[in-house]
C-alpha positions as CSV (number, residue, x, y, z in Angstrom):
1,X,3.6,12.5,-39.9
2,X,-0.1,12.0,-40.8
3,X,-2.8,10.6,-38.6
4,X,-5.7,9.9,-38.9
5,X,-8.0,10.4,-35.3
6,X,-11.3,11.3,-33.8
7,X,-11.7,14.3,-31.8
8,X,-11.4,14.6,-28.3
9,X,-13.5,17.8,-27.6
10,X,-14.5,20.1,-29.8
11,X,-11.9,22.3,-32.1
12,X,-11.7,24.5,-34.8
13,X,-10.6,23.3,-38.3
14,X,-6.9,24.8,-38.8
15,X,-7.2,24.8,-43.0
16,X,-9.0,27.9,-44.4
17,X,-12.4,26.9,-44.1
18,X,-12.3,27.7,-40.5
19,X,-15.1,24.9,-39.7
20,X,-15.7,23.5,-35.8
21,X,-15.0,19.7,-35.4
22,X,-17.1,18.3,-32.9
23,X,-16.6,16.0,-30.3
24,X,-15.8,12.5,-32.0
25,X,-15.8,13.7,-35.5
26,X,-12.8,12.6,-37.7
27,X,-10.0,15.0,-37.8
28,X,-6.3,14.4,-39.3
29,X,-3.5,15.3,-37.1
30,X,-0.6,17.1,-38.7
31,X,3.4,16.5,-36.5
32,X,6.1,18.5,-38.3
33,X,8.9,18.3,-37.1
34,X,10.5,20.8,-35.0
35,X,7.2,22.1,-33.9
36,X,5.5,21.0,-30.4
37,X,2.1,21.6,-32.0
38,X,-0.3,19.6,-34.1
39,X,-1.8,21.2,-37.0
40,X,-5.4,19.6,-37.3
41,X,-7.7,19.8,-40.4
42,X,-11.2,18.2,-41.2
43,X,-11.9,16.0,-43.9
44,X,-12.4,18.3,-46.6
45,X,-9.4,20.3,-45.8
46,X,-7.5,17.5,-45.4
47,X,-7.2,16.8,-48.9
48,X,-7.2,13.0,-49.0
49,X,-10.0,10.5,-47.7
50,X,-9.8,9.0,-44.0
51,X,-9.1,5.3,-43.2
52,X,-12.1,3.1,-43.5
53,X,-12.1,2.4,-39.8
54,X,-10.5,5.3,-37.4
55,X,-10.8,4.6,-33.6
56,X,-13.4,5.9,-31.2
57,X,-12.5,8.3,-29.3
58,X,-10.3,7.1,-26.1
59,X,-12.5,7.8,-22.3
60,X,-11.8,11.0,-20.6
61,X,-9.2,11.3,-18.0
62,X,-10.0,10.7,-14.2
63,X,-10.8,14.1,-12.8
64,X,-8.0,15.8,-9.8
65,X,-8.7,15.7,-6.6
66,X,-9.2,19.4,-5.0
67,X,-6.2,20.6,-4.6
68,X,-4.6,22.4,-1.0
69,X,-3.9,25.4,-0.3
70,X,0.1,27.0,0.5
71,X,0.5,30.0,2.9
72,X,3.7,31.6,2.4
73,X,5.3,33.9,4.6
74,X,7.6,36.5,3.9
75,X,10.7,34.5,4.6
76,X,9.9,31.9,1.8
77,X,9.3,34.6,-0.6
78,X,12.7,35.3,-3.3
79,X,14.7,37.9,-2.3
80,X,13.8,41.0,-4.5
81,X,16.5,40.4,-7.8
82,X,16.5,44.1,-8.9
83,X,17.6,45.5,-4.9
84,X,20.4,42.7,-5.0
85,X,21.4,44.1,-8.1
86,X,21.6,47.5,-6.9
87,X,23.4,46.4,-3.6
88,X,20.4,47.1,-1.5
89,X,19.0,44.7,1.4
């Protein structure tokens, strides 16, 4: 599946021209299926001609909040796999 999309941060061009897409330029978006990645090209690796009209980029995401901290003691640790195996405590 093809689409046509601007770019949300700054990326290198997958095709062989190995160019850097910045922020907002127009970018097409390779799915194949069977693969969890996107394969993204610019527009003169793309090999076609973008859409008159392709959408602005969407707003960033809220940032996190800080995260906490966890202190573990040893007795919520995993027991050690490989002296379980060799019928060690």
């Amino acid at each position: 599946m093809k689409i046509w999309r601007r770019a949300r941060r700054a990326q290198w061009c997958g095709g062989v021209c190995g160019h850097l897409i910045a922020k907002g330029d127009v970018l097409l978006e390779l799915h194949i299926d069977g693969l969890e990645r996107t394969l993204r090209r610019c527009v003169a690796c793309a090999g076609e001609e973008p859409p008159a009209e392709v959408p602005d980029v969407p707003p960033d995401l809220p940032k996190l909040g800080p995260l906490t901290m966890h202190r573990f003691s040893a007795d919520m640790l995993p027991l050690d796999v490989t002296a379980a195996q060799a019928g060690k405590d």
